[in-house]
C-alpha positions as CSV (number, residue, x, y, z in Angstrom):
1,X,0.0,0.0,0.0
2,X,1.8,3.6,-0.7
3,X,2.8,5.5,2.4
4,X,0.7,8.5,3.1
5,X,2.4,11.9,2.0
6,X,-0.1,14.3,2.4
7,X,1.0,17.2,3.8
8,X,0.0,16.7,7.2
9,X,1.2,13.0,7.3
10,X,4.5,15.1,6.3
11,X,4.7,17.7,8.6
12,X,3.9,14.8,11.6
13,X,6.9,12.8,10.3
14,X,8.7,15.8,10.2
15,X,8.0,17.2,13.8
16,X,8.8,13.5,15.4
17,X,12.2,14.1,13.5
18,X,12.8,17.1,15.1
19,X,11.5,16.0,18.4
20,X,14.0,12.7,18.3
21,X,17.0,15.0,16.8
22,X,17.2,17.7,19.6
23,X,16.2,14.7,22.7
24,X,19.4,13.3,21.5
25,X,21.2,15.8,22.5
26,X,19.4,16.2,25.7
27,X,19.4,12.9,26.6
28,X,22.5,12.5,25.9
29,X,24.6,9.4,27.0
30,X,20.6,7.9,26.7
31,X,19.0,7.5,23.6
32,X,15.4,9.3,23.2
33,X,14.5,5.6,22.7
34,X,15.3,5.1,26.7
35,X,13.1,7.8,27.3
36,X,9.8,7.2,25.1
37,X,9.4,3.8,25.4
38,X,8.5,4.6,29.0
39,X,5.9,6.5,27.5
40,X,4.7,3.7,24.8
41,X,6.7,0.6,24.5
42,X,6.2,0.6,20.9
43,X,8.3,4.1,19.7
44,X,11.6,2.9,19.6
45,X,13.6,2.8,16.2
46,X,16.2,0.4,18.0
47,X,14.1,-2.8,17.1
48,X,10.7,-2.9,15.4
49,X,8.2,-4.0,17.8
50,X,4.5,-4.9,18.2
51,X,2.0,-5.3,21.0
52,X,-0.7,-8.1,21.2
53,X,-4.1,-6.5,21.5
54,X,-6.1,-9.7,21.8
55,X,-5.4,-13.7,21.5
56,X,-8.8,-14.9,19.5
57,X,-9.6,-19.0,20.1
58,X,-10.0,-20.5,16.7
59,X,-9.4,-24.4,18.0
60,X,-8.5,-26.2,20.9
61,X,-4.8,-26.3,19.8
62,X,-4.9,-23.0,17.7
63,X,-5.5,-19.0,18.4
64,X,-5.0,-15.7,16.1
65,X,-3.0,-13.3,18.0
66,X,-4.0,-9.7,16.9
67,X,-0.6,-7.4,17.1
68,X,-0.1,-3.6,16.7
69,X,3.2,-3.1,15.2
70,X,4.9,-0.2,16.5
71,X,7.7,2.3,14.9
72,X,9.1,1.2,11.5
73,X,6.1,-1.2,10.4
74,X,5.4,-0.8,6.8
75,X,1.8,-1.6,5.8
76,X,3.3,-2.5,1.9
77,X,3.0,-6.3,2.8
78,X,1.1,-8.8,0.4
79,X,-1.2,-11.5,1.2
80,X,0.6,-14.5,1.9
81,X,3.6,-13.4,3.4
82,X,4.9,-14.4,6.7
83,X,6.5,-12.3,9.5
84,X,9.5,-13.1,12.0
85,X,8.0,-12.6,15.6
86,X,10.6,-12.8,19.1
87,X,9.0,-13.4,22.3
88,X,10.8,-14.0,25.7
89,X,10.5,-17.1,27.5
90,X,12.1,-18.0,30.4
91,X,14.3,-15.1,30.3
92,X,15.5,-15.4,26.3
93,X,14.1,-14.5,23.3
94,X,12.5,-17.2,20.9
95,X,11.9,-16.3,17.6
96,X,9.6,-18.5,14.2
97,X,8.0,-17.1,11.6
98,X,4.2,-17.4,11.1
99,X,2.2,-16.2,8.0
100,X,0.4,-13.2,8.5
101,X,-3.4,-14.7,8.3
102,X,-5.1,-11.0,7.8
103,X,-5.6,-9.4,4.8
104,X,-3.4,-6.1,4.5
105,X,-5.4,-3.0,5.8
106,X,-3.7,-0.2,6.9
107,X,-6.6,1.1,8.4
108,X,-7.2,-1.3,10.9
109,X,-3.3,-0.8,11.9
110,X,-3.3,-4.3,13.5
111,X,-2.2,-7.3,11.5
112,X,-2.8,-10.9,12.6
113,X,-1.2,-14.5,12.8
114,X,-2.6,-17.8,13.5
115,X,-0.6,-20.1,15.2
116,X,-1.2,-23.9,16.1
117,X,0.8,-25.1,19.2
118,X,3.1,-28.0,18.5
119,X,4.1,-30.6,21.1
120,X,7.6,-30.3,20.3
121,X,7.1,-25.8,20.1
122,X,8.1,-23.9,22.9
123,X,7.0,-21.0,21.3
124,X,4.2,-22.2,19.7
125,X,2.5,-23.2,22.7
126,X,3.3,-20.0,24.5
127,X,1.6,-18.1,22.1
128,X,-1.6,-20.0,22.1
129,X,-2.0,-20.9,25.9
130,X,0.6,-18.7,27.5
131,X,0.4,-14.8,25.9
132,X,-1.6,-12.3,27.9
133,X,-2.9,-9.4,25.7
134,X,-0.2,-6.3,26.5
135,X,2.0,-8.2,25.9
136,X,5.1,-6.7,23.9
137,X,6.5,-8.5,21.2
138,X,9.9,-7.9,18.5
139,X,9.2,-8.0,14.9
140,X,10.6,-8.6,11.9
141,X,9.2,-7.2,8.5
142,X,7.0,-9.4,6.5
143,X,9.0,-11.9,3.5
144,X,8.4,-14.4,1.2
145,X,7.1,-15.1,-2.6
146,X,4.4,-17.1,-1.7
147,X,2.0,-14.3,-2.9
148,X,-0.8,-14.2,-5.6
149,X,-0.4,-12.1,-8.1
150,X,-2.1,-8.9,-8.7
151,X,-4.1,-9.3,-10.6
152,X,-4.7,-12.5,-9.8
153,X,-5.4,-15.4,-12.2
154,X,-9.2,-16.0,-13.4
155,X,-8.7,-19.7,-11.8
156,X,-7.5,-20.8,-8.8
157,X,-6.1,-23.7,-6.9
158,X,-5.3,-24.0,-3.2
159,X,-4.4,-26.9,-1.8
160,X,-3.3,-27.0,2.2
161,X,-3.5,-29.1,5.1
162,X,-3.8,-28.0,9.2
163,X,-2.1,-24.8,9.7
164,X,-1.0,-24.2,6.2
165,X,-4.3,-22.5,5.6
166,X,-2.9,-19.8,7.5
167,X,-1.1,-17.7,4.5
168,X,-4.0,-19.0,1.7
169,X,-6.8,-17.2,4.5
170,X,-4.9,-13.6,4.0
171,X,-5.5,-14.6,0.1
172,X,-9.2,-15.2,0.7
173,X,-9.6,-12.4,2.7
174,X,-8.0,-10.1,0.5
175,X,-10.3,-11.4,-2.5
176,X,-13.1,-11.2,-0.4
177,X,-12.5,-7.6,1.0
178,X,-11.9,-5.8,-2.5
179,X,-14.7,-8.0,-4.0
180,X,-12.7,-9.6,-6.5
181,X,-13.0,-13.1,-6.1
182,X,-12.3,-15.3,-9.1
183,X,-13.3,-19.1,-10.1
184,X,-11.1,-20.5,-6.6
185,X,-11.2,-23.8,-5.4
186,X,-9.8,-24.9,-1.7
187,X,-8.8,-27.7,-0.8
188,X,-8.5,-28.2,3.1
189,X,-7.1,-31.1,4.9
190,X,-7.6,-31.4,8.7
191,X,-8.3,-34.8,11.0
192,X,-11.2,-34.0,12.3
193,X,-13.9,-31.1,11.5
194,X,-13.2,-29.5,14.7
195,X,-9.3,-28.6,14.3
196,X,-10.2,-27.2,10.9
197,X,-8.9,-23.6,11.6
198,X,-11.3,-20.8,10.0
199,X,-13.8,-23.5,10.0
200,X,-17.4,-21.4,10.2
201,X,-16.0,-18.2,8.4
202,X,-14.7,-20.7,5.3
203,X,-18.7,-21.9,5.8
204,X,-19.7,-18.0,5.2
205,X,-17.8,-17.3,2.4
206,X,-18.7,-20.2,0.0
207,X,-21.9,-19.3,1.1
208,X,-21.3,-15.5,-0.3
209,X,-19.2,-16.6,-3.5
210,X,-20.6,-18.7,-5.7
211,X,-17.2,-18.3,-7.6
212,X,-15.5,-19.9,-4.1
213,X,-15.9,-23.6,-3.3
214,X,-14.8,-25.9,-0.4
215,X,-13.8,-29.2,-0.5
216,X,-12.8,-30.7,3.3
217,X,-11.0,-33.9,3.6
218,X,-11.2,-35.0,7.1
219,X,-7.7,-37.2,7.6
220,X,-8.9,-39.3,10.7
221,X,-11.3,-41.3,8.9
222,X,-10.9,-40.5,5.1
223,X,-7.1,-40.5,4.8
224,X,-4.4,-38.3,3.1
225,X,-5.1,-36.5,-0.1
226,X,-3.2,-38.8,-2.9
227,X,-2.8,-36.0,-6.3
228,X,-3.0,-38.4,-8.6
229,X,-6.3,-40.3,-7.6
230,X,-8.2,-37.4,-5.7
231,X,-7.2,-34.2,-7.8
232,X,-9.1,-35.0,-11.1
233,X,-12.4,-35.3,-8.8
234,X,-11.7,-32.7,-6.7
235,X,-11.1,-30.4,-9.3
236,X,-11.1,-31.6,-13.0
237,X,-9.5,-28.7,-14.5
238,X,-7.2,-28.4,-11.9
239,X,-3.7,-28.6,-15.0
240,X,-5.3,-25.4,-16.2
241,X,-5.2,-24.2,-12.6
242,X,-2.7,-21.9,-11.1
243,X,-2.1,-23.5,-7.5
244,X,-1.0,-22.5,-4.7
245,X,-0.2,-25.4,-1.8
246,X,1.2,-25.1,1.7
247,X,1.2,-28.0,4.3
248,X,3.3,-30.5,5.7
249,X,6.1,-31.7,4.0
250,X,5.5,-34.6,2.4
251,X,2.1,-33.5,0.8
252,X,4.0,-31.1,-0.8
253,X,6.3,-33.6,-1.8
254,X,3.7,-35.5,-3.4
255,X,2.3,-32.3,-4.9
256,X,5.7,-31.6,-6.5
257,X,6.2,-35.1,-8.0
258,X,2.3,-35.1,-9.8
259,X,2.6,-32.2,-10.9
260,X,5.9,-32.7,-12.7
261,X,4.4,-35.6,-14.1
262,X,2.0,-34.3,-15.5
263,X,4.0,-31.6,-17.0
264,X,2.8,-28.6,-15.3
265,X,5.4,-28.1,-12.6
266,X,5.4,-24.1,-13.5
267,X,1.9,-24.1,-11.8
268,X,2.2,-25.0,-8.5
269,X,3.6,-22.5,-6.0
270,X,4.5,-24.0,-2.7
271,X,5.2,-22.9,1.1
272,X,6.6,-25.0,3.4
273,X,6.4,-25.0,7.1
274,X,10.2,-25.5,7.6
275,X,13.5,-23.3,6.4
276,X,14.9,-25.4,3.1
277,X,18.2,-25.5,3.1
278,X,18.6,-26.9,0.0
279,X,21.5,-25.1,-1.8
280,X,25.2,-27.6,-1.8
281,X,27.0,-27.1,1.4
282,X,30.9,-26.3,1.4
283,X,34.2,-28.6,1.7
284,X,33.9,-28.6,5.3
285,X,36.8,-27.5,7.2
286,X,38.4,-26.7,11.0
287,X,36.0,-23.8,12.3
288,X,38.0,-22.1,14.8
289,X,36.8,-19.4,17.3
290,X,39.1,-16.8,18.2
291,X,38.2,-15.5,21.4
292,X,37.7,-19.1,22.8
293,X,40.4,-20.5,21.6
294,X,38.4,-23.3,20.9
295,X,38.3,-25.4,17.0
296,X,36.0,-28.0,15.6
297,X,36.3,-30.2,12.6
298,X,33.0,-29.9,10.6
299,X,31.4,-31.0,7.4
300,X,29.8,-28.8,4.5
301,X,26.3,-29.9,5.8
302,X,26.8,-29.1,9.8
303,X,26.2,-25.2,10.1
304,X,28.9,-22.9,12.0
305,X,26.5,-22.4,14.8
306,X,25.8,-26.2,15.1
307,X,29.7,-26.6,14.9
308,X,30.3,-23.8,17.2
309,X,27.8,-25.1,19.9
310,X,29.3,-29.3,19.3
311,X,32.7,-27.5,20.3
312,X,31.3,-25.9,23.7
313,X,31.2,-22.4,22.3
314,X,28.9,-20.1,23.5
315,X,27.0,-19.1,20.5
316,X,24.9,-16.4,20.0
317,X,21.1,-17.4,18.6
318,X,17.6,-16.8,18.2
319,X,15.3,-18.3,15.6
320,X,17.8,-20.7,14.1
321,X,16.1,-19.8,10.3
322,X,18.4,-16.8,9.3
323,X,15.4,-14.2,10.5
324,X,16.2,-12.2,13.4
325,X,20.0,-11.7,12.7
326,X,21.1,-12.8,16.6
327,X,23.5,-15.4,15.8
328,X,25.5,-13.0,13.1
329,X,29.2,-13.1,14.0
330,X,32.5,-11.6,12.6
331,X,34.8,-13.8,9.8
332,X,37.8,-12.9,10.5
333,X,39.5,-15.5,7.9
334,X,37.9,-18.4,5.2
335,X,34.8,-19.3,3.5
336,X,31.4,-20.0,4.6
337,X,28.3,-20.4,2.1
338,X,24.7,-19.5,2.9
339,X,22.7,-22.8,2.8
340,X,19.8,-21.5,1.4
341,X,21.0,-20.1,-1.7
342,X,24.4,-20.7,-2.0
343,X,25.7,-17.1,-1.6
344,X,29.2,-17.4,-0.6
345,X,31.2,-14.7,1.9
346,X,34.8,-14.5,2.2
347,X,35.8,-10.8,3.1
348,X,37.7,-10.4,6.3
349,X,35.7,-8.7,9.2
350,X,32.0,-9.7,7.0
351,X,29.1,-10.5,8.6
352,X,27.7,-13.7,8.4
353,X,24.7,-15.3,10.1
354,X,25.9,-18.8,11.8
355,X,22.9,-20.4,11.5
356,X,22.6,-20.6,7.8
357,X,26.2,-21.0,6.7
358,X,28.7,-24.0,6.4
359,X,32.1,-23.9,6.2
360,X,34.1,-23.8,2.9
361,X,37.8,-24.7,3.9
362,X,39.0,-23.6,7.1
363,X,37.7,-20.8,8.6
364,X,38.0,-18.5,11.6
365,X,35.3,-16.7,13.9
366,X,35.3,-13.5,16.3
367,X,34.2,-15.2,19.0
């Protein structure tokens, strides 16, 4: 959405300027950041944060946590994206991503996520049964390509399972909001009818598109969706379908395979739950950290912070998917290469985020 620049909007921006410019010097060994977040926790250009305004039910293992982002949130994001979010528990700060289940509107100036507490998820389940509204969160700005296009295509296909509705709801929404919705099919996966997320307000809007259809495949009792024997009758057209699929792995696996098959791989857009690491990883090499003394052998696969904690180094970290930045260390010497996309960094005293990167020859650390 474009920023506001009318005159007023202007002269506001400019006046805070001001404001922050001359507290500077006032304040001065403190930042005007010490000062006015006493005042409201969210004006701080330090580190972009958000506050929950309420935690909304949607199963018994699921809630929609409605945030107010504070100082520095840009309302430009597009359905379908997902946003880094950094909570403290027990004293440190945990951070995941979650896709951002609202449809963009500036004017509401809150944005939501729907999370759906894992067994295994410390964070997870603190966000669902644990967060109090008030409660101040850190942010990071929304990313990702898992995004329809605009305008979007006259046909569409989603195809998602549990909490992978999440980003496709934001699409839905968005449709439904600017009244634009096109020929769209969904296909939703759940184990039972009662841990469907967005259950009744999917129920109101096929009942308010005729363009917008539902099929629900109940998992428990009905099994897994198998492409190449359920999508002809869940959809017949579904080659001439743009499609857009996010789930657990290895549906999307699945997904991936048929539709390579059948010869219309360029079709199907996918979102996965979990960071891919999927570019080569180095040579390997002896990681050694400076300031510890300490070295580990390591392979091209094993990442520096992985190496860095098997060698009893006190490493730095936060989300452990490359978002929030906090395991970012000095290379003093060597190679390492980003996991992700193969980006390589070799320049003494670079940056280089530990929890993404392997090491390409021997290589040394500022820590």
């Amino acid at each position: 959405m474009a920023t506001d620049t009318t005159p007023r909007a202007a002269g506001q921006r400019q006046g805070w300027h001001r404001v922050r410019s001359v507290g500077s010097k006032l304040t001065t060994p403190l930042h005007p950041d010490d000062y006015l977040r006493f005042v409201n926790p969210l004006w701080t250009a330090r580190e972009l944060r958000g506050r929950v305004e309420e935690v909304v039910p949607e199963t018994e293992d699921a809630a929609t946590l409605v945030i107010k982002p504070g100082w520095g949130w840009r309302w430009q994001h597009r359905p379908g994206q997902y946003v880094g979010i950094g909570v403290q528990v027990d004293g440190k700060f945990q951070w995941r991503s979650y896709s951002i289940s609202s449809a963009p509107s500036r004017s509401r100036r809150t944005i939501s996520i729907t999370v759906r507490a894992m067994p295994e998820g410390l964070l997870s389940s603190h966000l669902v049964k644990g967060l109090e509204p008030g409660t101040i969160v850190r942010l990071a700005l929304p990313e990702g390509d898992f995004v329809l296009p605009d305008p979007p295509p006259d046909k569409v296909l989603f195809l998602v399972a549990g909490s992978g509705v999440t980003p496709v709801m934001a699409m839905v929404r968005t449709l439904h909001r600017r009244g634009t919705m096109p020929d769209v099919v969904l296909h939703y996966s759940s184990p039972t009818p009662e841990r469907m997320i967005f259950r009744d307000e999917l129920a109101q809007l096929e009942e308010h598109h005729d363009s917008f259809t539902v099929h629900r495949l109940h998992t428990d009792t009905d099994g897994m969706l198998d492409p190449a024997r359920d999508l002809d009758e869940v959809c017949p057209d579904w080659r001439e379908r743009e499609t857009w699929a996010c789930g657990p792995g290895p549906m999307l696996d699945a997904l991936s395979e048929h539709f390579e098959a059948e010869g219309v791989a360029e079709r199907l857009h996918v979102e996965r739950f979990n960071l891919q690491l999927g570019a080569d990883g180095g040579e390997g090499g002896t990681i050694s950290f400076r300031n510890s003394g300490k070295e580990v052998e390591a392979d091209g696969a094993t990442t520096v912070l992985e190496a860095g904690e098997q060698a009893g180094v006190g490493m730095p970290y936060g989300c452990r998917m490359g978002i929030c930045h906090t395991c970012t260390l000095t290379l003093v010497s060597g190679k390492v290469r980003d996991l992700r996309n193969g980006e390589e960094y070799d320049q003494p005293n670079e940056q280089v985020q530990t929890c993404v990167t392997a090491a390409v020859g021997d290589c040394v650390l500022d820590i």
